[in-house]
Structure formats: structure tokens, C-alpha cells
C-alpha positions in Angstrom: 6.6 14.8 -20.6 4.6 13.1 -18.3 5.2 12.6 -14.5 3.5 10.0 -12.0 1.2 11.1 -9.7 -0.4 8.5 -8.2 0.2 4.3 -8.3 -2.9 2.5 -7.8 -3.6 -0.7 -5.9 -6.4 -3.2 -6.4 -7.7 -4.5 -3.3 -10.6 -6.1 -1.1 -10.5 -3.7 2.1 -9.0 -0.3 1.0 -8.6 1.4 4.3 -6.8 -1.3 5.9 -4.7 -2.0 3.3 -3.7 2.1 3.5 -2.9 1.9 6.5 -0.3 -1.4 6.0 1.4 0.9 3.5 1.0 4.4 5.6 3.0 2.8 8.2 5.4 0.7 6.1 6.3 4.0 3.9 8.7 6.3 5.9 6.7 10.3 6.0 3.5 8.8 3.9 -0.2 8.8 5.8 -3.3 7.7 5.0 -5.3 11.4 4.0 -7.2 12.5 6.7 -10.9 12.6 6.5 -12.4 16.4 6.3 -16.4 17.3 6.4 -16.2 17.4 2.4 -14.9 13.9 2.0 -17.4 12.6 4.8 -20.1 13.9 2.9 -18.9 12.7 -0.2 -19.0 9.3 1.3 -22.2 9.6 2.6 -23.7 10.2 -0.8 -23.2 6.9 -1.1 -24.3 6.0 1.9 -21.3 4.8 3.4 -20.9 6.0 7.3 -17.5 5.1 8.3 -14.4 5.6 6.4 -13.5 2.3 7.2 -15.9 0.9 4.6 -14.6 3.8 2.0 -13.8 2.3 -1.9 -10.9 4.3 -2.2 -8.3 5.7 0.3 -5.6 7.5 -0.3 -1.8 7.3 0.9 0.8 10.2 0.4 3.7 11.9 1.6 2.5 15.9 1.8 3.9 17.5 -1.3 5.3 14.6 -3.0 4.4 12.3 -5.2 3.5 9.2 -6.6 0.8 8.9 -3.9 -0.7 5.3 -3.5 -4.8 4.9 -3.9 -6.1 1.6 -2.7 -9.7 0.5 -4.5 -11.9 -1.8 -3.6 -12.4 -4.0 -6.8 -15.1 -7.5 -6.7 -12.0 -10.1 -7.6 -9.0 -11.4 -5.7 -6.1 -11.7 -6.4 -5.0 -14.5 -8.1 -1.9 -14.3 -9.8 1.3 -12.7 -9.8 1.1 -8.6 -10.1 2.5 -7.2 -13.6 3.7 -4.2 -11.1 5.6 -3.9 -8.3 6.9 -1.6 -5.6 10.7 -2.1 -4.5 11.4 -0.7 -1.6 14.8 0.8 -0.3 16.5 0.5 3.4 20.2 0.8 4.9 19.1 -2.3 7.5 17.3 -4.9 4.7 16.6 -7.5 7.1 15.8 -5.7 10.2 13.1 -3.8 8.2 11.9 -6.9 6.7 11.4 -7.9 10.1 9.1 -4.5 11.0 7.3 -5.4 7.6 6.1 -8.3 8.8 5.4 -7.3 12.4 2.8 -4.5 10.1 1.4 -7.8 8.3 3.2 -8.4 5.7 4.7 -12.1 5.1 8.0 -13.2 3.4 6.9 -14.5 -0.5 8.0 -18.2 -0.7 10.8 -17.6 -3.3 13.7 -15.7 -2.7 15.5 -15.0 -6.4 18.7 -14.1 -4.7 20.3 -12.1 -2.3 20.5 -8.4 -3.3 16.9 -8.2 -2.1 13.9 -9.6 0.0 10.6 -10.3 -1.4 7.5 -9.8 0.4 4.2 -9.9 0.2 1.5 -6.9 1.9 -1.8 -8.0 4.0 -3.4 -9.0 0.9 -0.4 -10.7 -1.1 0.7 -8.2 -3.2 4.5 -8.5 -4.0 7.0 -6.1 -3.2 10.7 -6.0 -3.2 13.1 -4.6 -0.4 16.4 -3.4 -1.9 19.4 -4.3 0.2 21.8 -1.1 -0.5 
């Protein structure tokens, strides 16, 4: 049986996409930076985190984490996968979401949810429960 372990997201600028989702995702963080992962990074010859290809996003001890990659093409249609979010207070959350960057999608297919769109317009549904 397998289990998932981590959801990856396509995106032009990794570290501040992380950080959109790090504070949009109740308990997850963006994974700190050690000496190890520093180095690793400048093996490649990249000196600030902020320019790293692939950050990750997790809740300690829990899983799926999230890994945002840098990839050459944009987005330009919609995603074959989602996230759907879950909150006790839809709307005001909605509101927070968008205070972090993220912007209400154009269509709204009904009312048992909002859809939304992160800093670099991938979808996601918030679940009103």
C-alpha cells in the first residue's frame, strides 16, 4: 500500500510561493535552512535561499509535505490537481487568504465552497463545513 508523502507544486519563484502556503496552512513551515542544506545550495552556486529551486513546506511529523520547484514555463491552464482546503469560518478565511496573496478565481461553481487562486494562480478550493 502506498501512502503520500509529499504533493509537489510547479512554480516560477519557489521560496516565495512556500512561504504563501507556510502561512496559509495551519502548523506547516517552510524547512529551515541548516549548514548542510546551505552548502548543498552553494554547490550550485546559489547564495541565498531565496533563489533555492526547491523549498520545502511541512507540518513536523506529518505528512503529505508540499515541495515547490522552480520549472522554465508558466502556467497556462487549469491544474489537473488541486488542494481543497477545510475551515469552520469559510469566508472570513478566504478573506486572510487573500490578505497572504491569494485572489478569488473568477468562477464560483456554487456555494458549498470558495475557489481561489495562490500568488501564482494555482487553484484551490476552501471547503465550507
Amino acid at each position: 500500500m502506498a501512502l503520500i508523502q509529499d504533493v509537489v507544486i510547479d512554480c516560477e519563484r519557489p521560496a516565495a510561493l512556500a512561504r504563501f502556503w507556510a502561512a496559509a496552512l495551519d502548523g506547516y513551515a517552510v524547512v529551515p535552512y541548516d549548514e548542510a542544506e546551505l552548502d548543498r545550495l552553494r554547490a550550485m552556486g546559489i547564495d541565498d535561499p531565496e533563489d533555492d529551486p526547491t523549498v520545502l513546506v511541512e507540518e513536523v511529523g506529518s505528512t503529505p509535505r508540499l515541495w515547490f520547484q522552480r520549472v522554465p514555463e508558466p502556467k497556462t491552464v487549469k491544474n489537473r490537481v488541486h488542494l481543497d482546503l477545510r475551515s469552520d469560518h469559510a469566508d472570513s478565511e478566504a478573506g486572510r487568504l487573500v490578505s497572504l496573496g491569494a485572489s478569488l478565481a473568477a468562477e464560483q461553481p456554487d456555494e458549498t465552497l470558495i475557489v481561489l487562486q495562490d500568488p501564482e494562480g494555482n487553484e484551490f478550493c476552501l471547503l465550507r463545513t
